[in-house]
C-alpha positions as MATLAB code, in Angstrom:
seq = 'XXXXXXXXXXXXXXXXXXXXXXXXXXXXXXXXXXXXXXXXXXXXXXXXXXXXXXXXXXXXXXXXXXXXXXXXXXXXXXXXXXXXXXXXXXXXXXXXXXXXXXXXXXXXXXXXXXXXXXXXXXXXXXXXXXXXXXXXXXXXXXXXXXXXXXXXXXXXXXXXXXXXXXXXXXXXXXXXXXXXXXXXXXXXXXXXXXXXXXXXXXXXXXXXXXXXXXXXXXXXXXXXXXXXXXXXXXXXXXXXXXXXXXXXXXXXX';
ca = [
      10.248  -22.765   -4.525;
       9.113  -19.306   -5.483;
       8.422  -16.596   -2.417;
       6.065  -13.641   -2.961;
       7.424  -11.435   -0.521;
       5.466   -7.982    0.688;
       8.908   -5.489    1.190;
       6.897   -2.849    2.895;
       6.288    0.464    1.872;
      10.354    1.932    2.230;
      11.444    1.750    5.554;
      13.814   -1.044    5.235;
      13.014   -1.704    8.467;
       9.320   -2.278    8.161;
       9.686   -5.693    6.573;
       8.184   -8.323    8.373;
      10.470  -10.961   10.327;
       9.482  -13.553    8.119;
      10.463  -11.674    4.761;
      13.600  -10.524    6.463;
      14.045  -14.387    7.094;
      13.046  -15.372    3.101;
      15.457  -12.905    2.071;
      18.143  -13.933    3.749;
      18.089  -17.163    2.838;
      17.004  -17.205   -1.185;
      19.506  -17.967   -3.902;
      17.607  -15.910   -6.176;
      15.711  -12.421   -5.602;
      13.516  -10.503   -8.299;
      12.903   -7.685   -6.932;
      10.839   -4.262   -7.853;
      13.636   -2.148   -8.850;
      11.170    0.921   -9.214;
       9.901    1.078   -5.737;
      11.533   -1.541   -3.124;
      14.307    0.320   -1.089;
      17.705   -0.443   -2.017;
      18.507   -1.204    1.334;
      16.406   -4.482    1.893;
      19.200   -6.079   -0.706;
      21.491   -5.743    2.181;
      19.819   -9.260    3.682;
      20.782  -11.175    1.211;
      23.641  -13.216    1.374;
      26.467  -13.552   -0.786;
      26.539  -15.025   -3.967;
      22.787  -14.600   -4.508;
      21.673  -13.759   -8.360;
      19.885  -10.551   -8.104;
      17.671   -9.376  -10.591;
      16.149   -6.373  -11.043;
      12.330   -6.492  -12.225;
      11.347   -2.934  -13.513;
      13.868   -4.000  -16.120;
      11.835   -7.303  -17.264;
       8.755   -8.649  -19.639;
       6.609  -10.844  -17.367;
       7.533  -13.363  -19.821;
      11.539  -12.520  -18.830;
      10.496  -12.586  -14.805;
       9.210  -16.392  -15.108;
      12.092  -17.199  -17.232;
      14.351  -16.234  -14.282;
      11.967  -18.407  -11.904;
      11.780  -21.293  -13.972;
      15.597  -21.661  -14.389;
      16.194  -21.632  -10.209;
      13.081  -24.036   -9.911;
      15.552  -26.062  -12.475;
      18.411  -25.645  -10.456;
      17.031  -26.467   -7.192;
      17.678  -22.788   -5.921;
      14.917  -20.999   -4.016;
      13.436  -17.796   -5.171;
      12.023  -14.478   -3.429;
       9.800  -12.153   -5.465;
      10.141   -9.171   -4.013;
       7.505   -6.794   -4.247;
       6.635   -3.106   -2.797;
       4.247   -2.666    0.409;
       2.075   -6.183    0.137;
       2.002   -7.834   -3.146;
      -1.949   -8.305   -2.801;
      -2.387   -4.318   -3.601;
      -1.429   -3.313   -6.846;
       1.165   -5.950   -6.941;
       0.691   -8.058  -10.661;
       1.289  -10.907   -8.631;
      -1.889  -12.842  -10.229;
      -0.689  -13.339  -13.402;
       2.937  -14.955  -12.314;
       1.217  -17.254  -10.275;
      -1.159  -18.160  -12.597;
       2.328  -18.804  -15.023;
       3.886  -20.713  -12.197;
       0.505  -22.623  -12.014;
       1.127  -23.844  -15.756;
       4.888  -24.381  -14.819;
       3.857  -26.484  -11.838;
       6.494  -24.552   -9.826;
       5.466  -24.415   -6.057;
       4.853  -20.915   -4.389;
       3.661  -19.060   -1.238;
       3.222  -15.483   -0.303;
       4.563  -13.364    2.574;
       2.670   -9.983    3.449;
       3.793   -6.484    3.923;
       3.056   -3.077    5.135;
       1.407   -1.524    2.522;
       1.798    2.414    1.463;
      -1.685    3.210    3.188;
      -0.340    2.074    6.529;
       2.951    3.446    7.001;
       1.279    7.020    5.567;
      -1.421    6.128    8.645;
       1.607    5.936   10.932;
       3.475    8.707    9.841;
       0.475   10.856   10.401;
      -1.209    9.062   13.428;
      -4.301    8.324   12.040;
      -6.403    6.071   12.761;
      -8.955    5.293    9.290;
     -12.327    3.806   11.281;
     -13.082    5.941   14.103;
     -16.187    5.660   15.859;
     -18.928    7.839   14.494;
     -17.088    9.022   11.637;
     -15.546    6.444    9.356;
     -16.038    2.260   10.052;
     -14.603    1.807    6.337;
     -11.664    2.247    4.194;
     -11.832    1.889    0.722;
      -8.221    1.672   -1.278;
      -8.512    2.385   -4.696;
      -6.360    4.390   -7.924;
      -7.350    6.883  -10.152;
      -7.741    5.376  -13.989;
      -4.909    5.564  -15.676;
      -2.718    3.318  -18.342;
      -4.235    0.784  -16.334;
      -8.339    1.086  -16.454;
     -10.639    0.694  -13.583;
     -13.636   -0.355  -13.981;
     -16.965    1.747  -14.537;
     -18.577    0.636  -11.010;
     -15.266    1.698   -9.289;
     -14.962    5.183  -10.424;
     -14.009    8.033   -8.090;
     -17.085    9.624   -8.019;
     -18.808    6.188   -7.061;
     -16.496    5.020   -4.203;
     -16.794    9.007   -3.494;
     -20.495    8.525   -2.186;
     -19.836    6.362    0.971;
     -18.006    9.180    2.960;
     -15.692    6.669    4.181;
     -11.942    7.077    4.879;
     -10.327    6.943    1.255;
      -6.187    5.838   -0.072;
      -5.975    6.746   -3.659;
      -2.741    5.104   -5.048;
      -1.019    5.851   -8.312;
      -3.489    9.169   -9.001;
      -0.685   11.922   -8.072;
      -0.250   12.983  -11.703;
      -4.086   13.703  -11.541;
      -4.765   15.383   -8.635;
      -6.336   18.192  -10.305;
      -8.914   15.648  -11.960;
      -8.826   13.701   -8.506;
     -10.796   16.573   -6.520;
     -13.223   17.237   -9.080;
     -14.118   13.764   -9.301;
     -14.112   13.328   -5.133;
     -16.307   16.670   -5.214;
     -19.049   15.724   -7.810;
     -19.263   12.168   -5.530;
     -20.921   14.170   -2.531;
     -17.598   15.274   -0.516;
     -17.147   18.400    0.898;
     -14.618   20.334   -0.773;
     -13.040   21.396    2.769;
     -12.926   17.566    3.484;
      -9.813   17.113    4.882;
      -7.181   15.574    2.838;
      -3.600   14.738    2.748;
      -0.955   14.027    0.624;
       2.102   11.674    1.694;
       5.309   11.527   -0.707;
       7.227    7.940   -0.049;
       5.912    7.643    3.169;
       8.182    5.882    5.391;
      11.335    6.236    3.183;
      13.708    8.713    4.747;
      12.801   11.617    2.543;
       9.178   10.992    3.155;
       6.930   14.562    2.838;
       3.505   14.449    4.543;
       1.405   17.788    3.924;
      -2.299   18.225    5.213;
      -5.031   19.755    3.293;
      -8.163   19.802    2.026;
      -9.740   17.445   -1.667;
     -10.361   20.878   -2.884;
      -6.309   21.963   -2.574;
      -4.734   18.656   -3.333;
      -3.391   20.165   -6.979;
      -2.278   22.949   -5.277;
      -0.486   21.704   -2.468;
       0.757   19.151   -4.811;
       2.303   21.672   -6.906;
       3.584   23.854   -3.795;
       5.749   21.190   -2.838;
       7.183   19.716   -6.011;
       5.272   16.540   -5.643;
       4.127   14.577   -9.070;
       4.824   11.073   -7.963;
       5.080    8.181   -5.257;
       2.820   10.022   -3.329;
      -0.571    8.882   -1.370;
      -3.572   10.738   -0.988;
      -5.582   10.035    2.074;
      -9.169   11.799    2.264;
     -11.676   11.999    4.928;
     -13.151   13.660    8.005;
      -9.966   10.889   10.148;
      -7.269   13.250    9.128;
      -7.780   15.826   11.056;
      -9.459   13.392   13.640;
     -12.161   15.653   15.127;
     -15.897   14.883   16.109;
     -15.286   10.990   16.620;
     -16.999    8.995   19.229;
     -15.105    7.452   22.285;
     -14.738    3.370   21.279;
     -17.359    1.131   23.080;
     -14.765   -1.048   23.528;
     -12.896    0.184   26.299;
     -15.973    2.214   28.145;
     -16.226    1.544   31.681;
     -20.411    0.459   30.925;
     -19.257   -1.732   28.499;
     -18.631   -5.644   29.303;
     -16.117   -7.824   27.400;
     -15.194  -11.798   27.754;
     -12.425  -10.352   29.548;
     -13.956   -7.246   31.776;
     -16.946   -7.004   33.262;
     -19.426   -4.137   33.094;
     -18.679   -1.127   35.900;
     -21.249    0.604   36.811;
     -20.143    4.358   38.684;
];
């Protein structure tokens, strides 16, 4: 049996119970050498094979997979944040699909969230932002023409740009020429959760520059929209007094 298990997004901490759990007991764990904390490896037990994946083909990943489905040994994939964003995690299921090899997946705290908790924020606030759209910058990997920057840029919702650090300069442009304000506040969040995590607030028009203030070309998440700085929101309906729920009736003052 083959576990696709969500690490978090560095905090070794921030794994979920269940991971922590799947970790602990796997005979086997392939895990993201070039992001997932260190640390995590700490939960796994003795005499597990450990195998490091930003060293491996695809091809050499199900290899290792299909010889502890052989042996009878169970299996954690162990990816960054939650395998569903960003994660390649498709494609091996689709080979353990062929392979008949069982699987099933475990979340995790992706690299938008802990940067949201690190900073406070909260992404849909009334009257500002009901939306957040997670997307990446193009790349070696392509995204396509529908999805661009300056499309996604349109909406004026709460944005988390992955992978795009090494373009911020190319970033604002493109988040300017899609309608946003150019003192839009932005921020940029270097391994957020990790202990050496950097959080810096600015604006999309000074993301280069504060970028290149602080040293900062990778791991890093930009977050852009009018939630940063958290200002001019409206008060949730949810919890006004004139408001009734299933559980509280309207009060009336």
């Amino acid at each position: 049996m083959v576990y696709f298990v969500g690490a978090g997004c560095g905090a070794a901490d921030l794994i979920t119970v269940r991971g922590m759990r799947l970790l602990s007991q796997a005979e086997v764990i392939v895990y993201a050498g070039s992001l997932v904390n260190p640390e995590l490896l700490a939960y796994a037990k003795e005499g597990c094979e450990i195998y490091n994946s930003a060293k491996l083909t695809l091809e050499e990943v199900i290899a290792v997979m299909k010889r502890a489905q052989d042996g009878g040994k169970m299996l954690v994939r162990l990816h960054t944040g939650d395998a569903s964003v960003y994660g390649a995690v498709r494609e091996q299921m689709d080979e353990l699909d062929r392979l008949g090899i069982p699987y099933e997946s475990c979340p995790g705290v992706s690299a938008c969230f802990g940067a949201a908790a690190s900073l406070n924020l909260e992404y849909t606030l009334p009257g500002v932002s009901q939306s957040l759209i997670i997307t990446r910058m193009e790349g070696k990997t392509k995204v396509p023409e529908k999805e661009r920057i300056e499309s996604l840029a349109v909406h004026q919702a709460s944005m988390a740009i992955y992978l795009s650090t090494g373009m911020l300069e190319e970033l604002s442009k493109r988040l300017i020429a899609g309608g946003y304000r150019k003192d839009t506040p932005a921020a940029l969040v270097y391994k957020a959760t990790w202990p050496e995590e950097e959080a810096y607030l600015c604006t999309v028009g000074t993301l280069y520059e504060t970028a290149g203030e602080h040293g900062i070309t990778k791991t890093a998440l930009v977050l852009v929209g009018d939630v940063v700085t958290h200002q001019h929101y409206s008060r949730s309906r949810l919890y006004a007094p004139d408001f009734s729920t299933e559980f509280r009736d309207r009060r009336l003052t």
